[in-house]
C-alpha positions in Angstrom: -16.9 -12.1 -18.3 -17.8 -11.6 -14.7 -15.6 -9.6 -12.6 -14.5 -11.7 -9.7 -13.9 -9.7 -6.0 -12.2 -12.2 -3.4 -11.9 -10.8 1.1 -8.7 -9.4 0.0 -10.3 -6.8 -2.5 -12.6 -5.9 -0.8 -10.7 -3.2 1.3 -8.8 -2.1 -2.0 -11.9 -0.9 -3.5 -12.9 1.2 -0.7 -9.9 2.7 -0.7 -10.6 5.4 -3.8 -9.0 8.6 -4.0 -9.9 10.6 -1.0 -8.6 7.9 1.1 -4.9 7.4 -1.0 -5.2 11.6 -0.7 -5.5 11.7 3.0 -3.2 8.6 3.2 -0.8 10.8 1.6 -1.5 14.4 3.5 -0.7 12.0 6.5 2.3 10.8 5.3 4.1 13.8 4.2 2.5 15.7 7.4 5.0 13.0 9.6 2.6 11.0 10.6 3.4 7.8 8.4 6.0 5.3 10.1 10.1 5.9 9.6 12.0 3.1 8.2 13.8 1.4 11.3 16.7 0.5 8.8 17.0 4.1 7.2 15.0 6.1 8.8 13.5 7.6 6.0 9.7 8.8 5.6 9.7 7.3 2.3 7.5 4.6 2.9 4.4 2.7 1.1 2.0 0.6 2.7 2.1 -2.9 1.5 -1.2 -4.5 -0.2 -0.6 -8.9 0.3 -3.1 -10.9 -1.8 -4.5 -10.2 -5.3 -6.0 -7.1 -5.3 -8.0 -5.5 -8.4 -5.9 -3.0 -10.3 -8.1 0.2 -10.4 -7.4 3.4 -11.8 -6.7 5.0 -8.0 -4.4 1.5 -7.4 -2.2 2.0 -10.2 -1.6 6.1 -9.3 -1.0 4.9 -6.0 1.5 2.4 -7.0 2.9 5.0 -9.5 3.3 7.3 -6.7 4.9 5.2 -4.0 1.8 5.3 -1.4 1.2 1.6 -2.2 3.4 -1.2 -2.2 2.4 -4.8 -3.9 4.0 -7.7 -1.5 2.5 -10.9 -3.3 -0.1 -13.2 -3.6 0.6 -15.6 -0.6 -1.0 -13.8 3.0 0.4 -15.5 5.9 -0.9 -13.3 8.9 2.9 -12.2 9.6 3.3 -10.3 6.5 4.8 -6.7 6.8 2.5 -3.6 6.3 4.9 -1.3 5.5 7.6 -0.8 2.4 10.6 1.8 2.4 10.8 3.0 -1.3 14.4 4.2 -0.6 16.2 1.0 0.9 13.6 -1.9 0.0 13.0 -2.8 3.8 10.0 -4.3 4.3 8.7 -4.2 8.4 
């Protein structure tokens, strides 16, 4: 069976592990968002669509640096997810 790859993927799979590693550095360095209802530097970025679950993905997910907001992209979606009060902004 043929893998299939759709345009929301395709920026998943570029992200491999030096980019989730210096996602991270830059987050725990301060220079990730703070969550505007907690204010915590807690935070995940959100991946909208349906993205291919890779070995880098899953660690990612596993360590809190990515998010999974759903299948439906509207445009308007939030990018960011606060792993200790849920907000989404």
């Amino acid at each position: 069976m043929a893998l299939e790859i759709n345009e929301y993927d395709l920026p998943l799979m570029a992200m491999g592990k030096e980019t989730s590693e210096a996602f991270s550095k830059q987050m725990n360095a301060g220079y990730g968002p703070r969550c505007p209802k907690c204010g915590s530097e807690n935070i995940a970025r959100i991946i909208w669509g349906d993205p291919v679950f890779y070995d880098g993905l899953i660690q990612d997910i596993d360590e809190g640096r990515v998010h999974i907001g759903g299948c439906c992209v509207t445009g308007e979606d939030p990018e960011w997810h606060c792993n200790d009060c849920e907000e989404e902004f």
